[in-house]
MIVEXKOL-507356 format. One record per residue (C-alpha): residue in three letters; x, y, z. Coordinates in steps of 0.001 Angstrom, whole numbers, plus 524288, in hexadecimal, padded with zeros to 5 digits. Example, Ala and Ser with C-alpha at 12.3 -4.5 7.8 and 13.67 -1.06 7.14 Angstrom:
! MIVEXKOL-507356
ALA8300C7EE6C81E78
SER835667FBDC81BE4
//
This chain:
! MIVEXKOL-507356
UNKD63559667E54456
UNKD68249733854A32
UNKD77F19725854EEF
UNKD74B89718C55CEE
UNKD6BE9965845594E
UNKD77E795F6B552F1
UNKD804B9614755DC8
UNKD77EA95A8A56693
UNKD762594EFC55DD5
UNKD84B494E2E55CB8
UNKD88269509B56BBE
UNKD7B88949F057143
UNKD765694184566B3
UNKD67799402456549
UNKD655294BB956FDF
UNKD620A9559B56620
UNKD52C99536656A71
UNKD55E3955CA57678
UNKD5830963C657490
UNKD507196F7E571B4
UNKD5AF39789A569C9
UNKD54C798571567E2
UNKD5C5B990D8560E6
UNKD591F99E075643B
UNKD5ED69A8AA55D3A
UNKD5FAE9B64D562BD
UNKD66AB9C20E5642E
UNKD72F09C0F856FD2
UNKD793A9B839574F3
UNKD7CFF9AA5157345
UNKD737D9A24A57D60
UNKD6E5A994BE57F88
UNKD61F1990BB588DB
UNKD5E80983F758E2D
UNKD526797FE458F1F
UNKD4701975A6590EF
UNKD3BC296F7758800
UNKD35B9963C658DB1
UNKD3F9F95A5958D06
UNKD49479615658476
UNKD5548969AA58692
UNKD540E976C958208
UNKD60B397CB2579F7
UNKD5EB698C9D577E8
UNKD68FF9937057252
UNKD69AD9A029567A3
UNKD73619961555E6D
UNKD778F98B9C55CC5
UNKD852898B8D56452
UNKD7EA7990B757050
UNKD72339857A56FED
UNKD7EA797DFE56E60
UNKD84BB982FB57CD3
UNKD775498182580BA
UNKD78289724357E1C
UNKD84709713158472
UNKD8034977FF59000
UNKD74AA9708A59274
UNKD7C529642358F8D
UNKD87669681259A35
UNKD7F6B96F725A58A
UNKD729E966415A3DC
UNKD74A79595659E00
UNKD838F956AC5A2B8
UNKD8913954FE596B7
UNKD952B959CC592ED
UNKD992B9591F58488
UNKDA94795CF358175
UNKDB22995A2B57783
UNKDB4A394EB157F29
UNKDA6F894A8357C57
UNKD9C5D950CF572A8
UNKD9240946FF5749F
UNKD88059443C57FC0
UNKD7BA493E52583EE
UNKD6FB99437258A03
UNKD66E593D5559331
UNKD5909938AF58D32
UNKD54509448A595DB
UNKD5CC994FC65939D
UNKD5FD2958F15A02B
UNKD536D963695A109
UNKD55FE971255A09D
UNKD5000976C85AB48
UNKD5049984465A9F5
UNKD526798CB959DCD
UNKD627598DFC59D2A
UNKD67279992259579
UNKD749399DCC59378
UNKD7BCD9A90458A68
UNKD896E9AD3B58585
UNKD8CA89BAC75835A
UNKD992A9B43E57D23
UNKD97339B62856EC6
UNKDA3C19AC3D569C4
UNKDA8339A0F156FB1
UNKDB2D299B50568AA
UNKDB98698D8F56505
UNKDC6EA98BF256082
UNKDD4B598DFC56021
UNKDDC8398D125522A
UNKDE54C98280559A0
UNKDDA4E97BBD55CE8
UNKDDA42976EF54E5E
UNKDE46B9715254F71
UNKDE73596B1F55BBA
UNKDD9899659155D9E
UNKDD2BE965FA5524B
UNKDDBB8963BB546C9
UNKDD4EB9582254297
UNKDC97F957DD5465D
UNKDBC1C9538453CD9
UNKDAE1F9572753AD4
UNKDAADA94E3854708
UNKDB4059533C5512D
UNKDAF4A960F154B6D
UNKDA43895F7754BEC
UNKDA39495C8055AF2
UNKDABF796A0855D70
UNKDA24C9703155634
UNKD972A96B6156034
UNKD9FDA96C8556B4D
UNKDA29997B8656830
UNKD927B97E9256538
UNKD90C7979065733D
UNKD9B3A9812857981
UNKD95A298C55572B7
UNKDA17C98F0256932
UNKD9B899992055E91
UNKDA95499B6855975
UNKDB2B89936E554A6
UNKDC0DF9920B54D47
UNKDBD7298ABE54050
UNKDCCD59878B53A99
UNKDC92497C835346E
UNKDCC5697C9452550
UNKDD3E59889A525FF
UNKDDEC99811C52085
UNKDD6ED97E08514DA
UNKDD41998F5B5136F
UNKDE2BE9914A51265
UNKDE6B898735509A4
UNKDDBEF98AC14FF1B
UNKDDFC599A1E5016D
UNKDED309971E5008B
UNKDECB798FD44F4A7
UNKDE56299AC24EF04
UNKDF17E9A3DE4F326
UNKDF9C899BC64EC53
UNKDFDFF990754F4EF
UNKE029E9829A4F038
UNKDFD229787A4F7BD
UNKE092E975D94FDE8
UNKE0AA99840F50331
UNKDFD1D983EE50892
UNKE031B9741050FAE
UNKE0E4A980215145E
UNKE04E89878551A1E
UNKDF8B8980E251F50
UNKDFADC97A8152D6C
UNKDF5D496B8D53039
UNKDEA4C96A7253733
UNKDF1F9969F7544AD
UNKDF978976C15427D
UNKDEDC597F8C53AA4
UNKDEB9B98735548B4
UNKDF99998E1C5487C
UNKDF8FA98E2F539DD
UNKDEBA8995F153AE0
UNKDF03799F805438F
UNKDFBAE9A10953AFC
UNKE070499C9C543AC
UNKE0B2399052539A4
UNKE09AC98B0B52D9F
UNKE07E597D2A526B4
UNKE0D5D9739D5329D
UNKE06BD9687B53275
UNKE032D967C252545
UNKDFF42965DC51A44
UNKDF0E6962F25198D
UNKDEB8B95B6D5113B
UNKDE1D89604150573
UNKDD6C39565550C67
UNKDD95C95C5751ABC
UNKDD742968415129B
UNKDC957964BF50ED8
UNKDC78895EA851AAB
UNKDC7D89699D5215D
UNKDBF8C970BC519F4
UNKDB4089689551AA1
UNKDB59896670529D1
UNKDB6899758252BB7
UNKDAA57976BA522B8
UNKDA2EC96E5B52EAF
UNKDA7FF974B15396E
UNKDA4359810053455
UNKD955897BAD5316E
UNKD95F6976D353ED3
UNKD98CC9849154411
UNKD909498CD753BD6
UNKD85789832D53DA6
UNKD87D19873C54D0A
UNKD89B1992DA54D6C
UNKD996E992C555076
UNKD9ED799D6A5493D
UNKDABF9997A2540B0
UNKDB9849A22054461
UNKDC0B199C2B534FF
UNKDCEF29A02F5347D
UNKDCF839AD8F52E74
UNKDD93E9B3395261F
UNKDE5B79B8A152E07
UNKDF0D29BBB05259B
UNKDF69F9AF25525C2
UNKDFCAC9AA8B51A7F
UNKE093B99F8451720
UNKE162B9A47051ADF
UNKE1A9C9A45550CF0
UNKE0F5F9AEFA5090A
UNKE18719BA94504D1
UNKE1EF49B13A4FA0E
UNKE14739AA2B4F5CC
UNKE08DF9B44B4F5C1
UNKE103A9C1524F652
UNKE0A3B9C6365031A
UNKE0E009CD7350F22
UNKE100B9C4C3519BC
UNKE160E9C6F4526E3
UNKE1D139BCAB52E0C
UNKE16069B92653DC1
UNKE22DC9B0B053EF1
UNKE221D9A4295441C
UNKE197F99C3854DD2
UNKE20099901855690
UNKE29DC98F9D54DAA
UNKE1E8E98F5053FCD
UNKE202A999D553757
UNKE13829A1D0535C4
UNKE0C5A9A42D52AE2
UNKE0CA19B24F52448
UNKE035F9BBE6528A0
UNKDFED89C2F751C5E
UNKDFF859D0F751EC2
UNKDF4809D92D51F7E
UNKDF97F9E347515A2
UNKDFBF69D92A50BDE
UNKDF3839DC6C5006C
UNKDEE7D9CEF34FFBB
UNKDEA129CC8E50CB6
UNKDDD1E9CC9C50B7F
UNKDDE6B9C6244FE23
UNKDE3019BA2650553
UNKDDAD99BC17510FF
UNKDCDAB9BAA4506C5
UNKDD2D39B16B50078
UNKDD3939A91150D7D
UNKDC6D09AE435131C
UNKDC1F69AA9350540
UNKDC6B099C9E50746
UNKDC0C699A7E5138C
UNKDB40499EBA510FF
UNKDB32D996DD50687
UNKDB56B9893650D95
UNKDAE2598D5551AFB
UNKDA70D99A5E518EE
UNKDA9819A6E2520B8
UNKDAA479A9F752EB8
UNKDA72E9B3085373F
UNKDB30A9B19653F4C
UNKDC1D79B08B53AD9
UNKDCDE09ABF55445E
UNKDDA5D9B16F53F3A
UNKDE5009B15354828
UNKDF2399B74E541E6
UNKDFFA59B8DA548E5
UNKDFBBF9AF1355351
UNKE04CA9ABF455C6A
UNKE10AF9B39B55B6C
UNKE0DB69B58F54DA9
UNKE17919C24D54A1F
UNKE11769D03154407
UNKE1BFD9D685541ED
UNKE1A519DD3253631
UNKE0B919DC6753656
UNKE014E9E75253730
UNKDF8E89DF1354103
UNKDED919EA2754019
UNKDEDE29E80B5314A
UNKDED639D90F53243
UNKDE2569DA4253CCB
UNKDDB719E1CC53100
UNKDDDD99DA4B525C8
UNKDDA4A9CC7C52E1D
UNKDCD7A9D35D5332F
UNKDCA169D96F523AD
UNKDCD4B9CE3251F3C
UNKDC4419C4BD52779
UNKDB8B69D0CF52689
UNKDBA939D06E517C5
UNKDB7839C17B516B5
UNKDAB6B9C06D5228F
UNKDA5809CEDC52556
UNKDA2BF9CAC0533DE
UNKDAD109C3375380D
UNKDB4909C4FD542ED
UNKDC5759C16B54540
UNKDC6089B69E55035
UNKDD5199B7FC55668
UNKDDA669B10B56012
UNKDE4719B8EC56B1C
UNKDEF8F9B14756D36
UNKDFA2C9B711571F0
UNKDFB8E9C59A56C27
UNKDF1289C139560A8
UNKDE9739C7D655ED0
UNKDF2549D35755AC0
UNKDEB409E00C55FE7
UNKDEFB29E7AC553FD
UNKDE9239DED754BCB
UNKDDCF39DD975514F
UNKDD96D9EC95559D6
UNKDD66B9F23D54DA4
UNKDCB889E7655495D
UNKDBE9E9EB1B549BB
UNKDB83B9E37F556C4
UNKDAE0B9D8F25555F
UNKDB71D9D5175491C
UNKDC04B9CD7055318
UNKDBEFA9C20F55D36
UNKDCAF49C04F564E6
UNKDCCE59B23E56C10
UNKDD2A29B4115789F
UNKDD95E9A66C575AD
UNKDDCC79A4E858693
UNKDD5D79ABA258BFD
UNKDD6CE9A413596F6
UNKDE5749A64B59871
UNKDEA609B1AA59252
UNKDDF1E9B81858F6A
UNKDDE7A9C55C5840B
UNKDD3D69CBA0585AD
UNKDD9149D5BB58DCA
UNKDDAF19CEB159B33
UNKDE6BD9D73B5A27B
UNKDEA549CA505AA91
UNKDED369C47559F3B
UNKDFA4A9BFA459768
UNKDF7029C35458CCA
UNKDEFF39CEB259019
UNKDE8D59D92E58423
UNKDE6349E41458A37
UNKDDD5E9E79D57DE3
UNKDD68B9DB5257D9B
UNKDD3779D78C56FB6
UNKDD3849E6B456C48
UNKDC3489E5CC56BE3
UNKDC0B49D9F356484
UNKDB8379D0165689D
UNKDBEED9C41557074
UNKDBD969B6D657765
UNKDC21D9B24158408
UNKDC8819A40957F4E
UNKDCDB8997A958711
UNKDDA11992FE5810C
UNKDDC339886C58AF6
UNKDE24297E3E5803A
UNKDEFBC97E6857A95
UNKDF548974DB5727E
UNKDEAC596B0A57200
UNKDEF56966DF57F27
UNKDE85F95C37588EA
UNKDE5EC95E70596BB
UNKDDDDC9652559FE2
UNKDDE6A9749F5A26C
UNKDD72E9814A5A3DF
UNKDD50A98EEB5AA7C
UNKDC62398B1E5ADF3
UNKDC1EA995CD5B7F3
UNKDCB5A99FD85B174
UNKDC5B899E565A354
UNKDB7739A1C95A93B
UNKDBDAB9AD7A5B12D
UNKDC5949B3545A432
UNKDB8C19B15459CD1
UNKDB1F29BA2A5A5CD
UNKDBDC29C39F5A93D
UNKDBD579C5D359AEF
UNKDAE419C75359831
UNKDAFD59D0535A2B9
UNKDBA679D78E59FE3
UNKDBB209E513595AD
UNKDBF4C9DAAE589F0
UNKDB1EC9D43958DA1
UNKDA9CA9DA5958420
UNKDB1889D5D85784B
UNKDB2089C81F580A7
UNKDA95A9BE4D575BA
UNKDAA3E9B10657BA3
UNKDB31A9A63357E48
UNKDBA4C99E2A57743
UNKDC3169907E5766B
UNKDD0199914357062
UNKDD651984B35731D
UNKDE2D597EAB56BB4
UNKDDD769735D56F2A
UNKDCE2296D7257124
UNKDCA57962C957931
UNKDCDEC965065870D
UNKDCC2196B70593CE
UNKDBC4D96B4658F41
UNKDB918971B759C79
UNKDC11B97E3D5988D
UNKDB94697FD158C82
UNKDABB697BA959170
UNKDAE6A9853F59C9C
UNKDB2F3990AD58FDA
UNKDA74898EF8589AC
UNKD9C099910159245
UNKDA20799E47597A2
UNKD9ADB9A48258E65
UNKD8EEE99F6B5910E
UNKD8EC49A19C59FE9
UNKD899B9AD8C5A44E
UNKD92B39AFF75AFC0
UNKDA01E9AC235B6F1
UNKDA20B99FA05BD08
UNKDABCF996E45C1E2
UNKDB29F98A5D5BC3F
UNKDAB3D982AE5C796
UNKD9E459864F5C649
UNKDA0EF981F85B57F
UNKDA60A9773D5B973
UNKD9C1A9701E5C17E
UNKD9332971315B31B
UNKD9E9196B1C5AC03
UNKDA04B960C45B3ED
UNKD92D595BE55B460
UNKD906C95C235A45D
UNKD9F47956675A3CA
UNKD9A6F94BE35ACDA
UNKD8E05949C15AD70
UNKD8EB194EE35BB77
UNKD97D49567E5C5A4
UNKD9D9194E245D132
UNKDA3AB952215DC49
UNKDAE9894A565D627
UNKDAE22950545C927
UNKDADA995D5A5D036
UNKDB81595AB45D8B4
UNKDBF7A9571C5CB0E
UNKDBC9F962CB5C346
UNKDBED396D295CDE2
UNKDCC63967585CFA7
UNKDCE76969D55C0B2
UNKDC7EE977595C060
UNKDD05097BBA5CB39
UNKDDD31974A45C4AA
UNKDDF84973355B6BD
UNKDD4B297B635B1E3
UNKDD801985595BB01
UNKDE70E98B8A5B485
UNKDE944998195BA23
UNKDE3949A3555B33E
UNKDF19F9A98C5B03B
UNKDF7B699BE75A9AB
UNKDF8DD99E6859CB5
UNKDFD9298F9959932
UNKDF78A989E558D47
UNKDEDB597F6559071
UNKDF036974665985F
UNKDFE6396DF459ADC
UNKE03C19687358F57
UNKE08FB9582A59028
UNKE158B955B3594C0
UNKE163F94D1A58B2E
UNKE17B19571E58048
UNKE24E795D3B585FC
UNKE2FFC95C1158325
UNKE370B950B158BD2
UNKE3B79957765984A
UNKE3D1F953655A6B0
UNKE350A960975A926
UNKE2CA295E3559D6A
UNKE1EB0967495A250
UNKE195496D46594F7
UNKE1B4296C175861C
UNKE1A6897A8A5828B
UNKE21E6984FE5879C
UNKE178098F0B58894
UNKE0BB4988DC58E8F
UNKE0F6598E3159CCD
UNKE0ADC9816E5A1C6
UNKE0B4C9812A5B1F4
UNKE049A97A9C5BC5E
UNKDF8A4982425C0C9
UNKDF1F3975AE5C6BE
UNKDF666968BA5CDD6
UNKDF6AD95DD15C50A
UNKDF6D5952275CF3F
//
């Protein structure tokens, strides 16, 4: 049975007759076709994560169905929907991307094979061919570290608990929430070994947590190394950052790469992320460390490539202009707000770009993990195609989702992930009418009525806001008279009327 047959038995069980799923491989790009033979449903597509799109396309725009995180499973009529005329449609869009380190932790933590396994289909039918794989990093580091050296109780020290490994993996804190145990250890391992099957069996290429520098903050004594000091992070110390000069860093950087290979094989794209956030460099040759990160990742997998997210003033120019392009992929992480790429009305405005290197335009959207209803709908198309259009568009590679936190606001990220498969412009109406009807079943003047009032409201913050994600509950302040947010830097306001 070939993937795509798989996912239809598990979204729309016993439908896989139904379907004619035809792989055609050629030169180009991605593509998927919809056709007609007799009574069954043609699926065309050059592999399997774009036959995949092809499903879900046909599923939403023909048959009404509408499958979400909210729901993964369907039925068909007896007589499925014909295709009346041949229904072809391409991406010049070579990545589009799943995954935020937070992410991780604020939705997925805990999650098994089962829930996994229904991402996994979810992401083929949304077209994601690239994805964050952090799963049983954990496990990496505490083998490489006891292989430095480490007592089991320094490695409890150092490793984060399963709700803190984001912040730990981009090297802003180490061991809160700890210690794992040695079966959550193995655990891991074997669940990451499935997800990775999963993916590879798709077609979704696997971005594993790369070697960065980072190292405990007791390195210099215990392993005699060079290590700068980023400082601290919310109030967590950092971990060291290994300097580049340091004889042994590439020892210790093989001897990770090393470790990882051996429990989930190599990759041909590695997300290292160091000084994140504030993360200090004083002290550090950042054109060196761009070096030694980048040699050290092309030493372990010939053709990978660095995946980095800009944040904030990651990354560092001076680490990555001198890289060699095509070696990079930059995630715009929001885009959608304060956008990198080299957009002069923006905040936080590069007027470089990403120096060259290959990028993404990425919805953000989610912080925290929290619930409730918000978006930039008509403004994420328009900086899609401002972008494309733009002098960074020819190092523009797709689109990606970089939540903190999954399952909400599914409209936003339905809407994210068929830009690239649209030929042209459009507006948040004219999408909307589709989504409505395979949400539905139909589109009412009622349901209309309902969803223009939200597209024109809540899903339609100002372009210039730059608060982070929908309004947090007023029941996570402090206790105030005035109590109106939790955080202090969110920038929450008002842009719609509530009642």
């Amino acid at each position: 049975m070939s993937p795509v047959q798989g996912l239809l038995e598990r979204v729309v069980p016993g439908s896989s007759g139904k379907f004619v799923i035809e792989q055609k491989s050629t030169a180009g790009e991605d593509f998927f076709e919809l056709d007609q033979q007799g009574e069954k449903v043609v699926i065309r597509g050059n592999n399997p994560i774009s036959i995949a799109v092809g499903l879900n396309w046909y599923l939403k725009y023909h048959a009404g169905i509408h499958l979400s995180w909210n729901n993964m499973v369907a039925k068909l009529p007896d007589a499925l929907p014909p295709v009346l005329h041949r229904e072809r449609h391409e991406t010049a869009s070579a990545y589009r991307y799943d995954f935020n380190y937070c992410t991780f932790s604020y939705t997925m933590a805990f999650w098994d094979w089962a829930r996994w396994e229904q991402e996994l289909d979810w992401m083929a039918l949304h077209g994601i061919n690239l994805s964050l794989a952090l799963v049983g990093t954990d496990a990496v580091w505490r083998n490489v570290l006891f292989r430095l050296g480490y007592s089991k109780a320094e490695v409890n020290e150092f490793v984060a608990g399963p709700a803190f490994q984001a912040w730990w993996l981009m090297n802003n804190l180490e061991g809160w929430g700890g210690p794992n145990t040695d079966s959550w250890y193995e655990g891991r391992i074997a669940l990451q070994k499935k997800i990775l099957k999963r993916m590879r069996e798709y077609g979704i290429h696997p971005v594993l947590p790369g070697y960065s520098g980072m190292l405990p903050h007791n390195a210099k004594e215990k392993l005699g190394v060079n290590v700068a000091d980023p400082g601290k992070w919310c109030g967590y110390n950092r971990p060291a950052f290994l300097q580049p000069t340091d004889a042994r860093f590439q020892e210790i950087a093989d001897l990770y790469y090393k470790e990882m290979n051996r429990l989930f094989g190599k990759a041909d794209f590695y997300s290292m992320d160091p000084f994140h956030e504030g993360g200090n460099v004083a002290g550090v040759d950042l054109d060196a460390a761009g070096k030694a990160i980048w040699q050290a990742m092309k030493k372990n997998s010939r053709n990978a490539a660095w995946v980095i997210q800009a944040w904030g003033a990651n990354p560092r120019s001076a680490m990555i202009r001198n890289l060699p392009e095509g070696d990079m992929l930059v995630l715009d992480l929001y885009s959608e707000s304060r956008p990198q790429w080299g957009d002069p009305e923006s905040s936080w405005y590069r007027k470089n770009g990403f120096d060259g290197h290959q990028w993404l335009y990425c919805m953000l959207l989610n912080y925290g993990g929290n619930v409730g209803l918000h978006g930039k709908m008509q403004h994420v198309i328009d900086g899609y195609y401002k972008a494309a259009g733009s002098p960074f568009g020819k190092s523009l590679k797709g689109i990606g989702m970089t939540m903190e936190g999954s399952e909400n606001n599914p409209v936003m990220y339905e809407l994210l992930c068929e830009l690239p498969w649209r030929s042209s412009a459009f507006s948040k109406d004219e999408w909307l009418k589709g989504y409505i009807s395979a949400r539905y079943g139909k589109c009412t003047p009622r349901l209309w009525e309902a969803w223009v009032l939200l597209g024109n409201s809540i899903y339609n913050c100002p372009p210039r806001s730059t608060q982070q994600g929908t309004h947090e509950s007023i029941f996570c302040t402090r206790p105030s008279l005035k109590a109106y947010q939790a955080s202090s830097w969110s920038e929450m306001s008002d842009y719609y009327r509530p009642h």
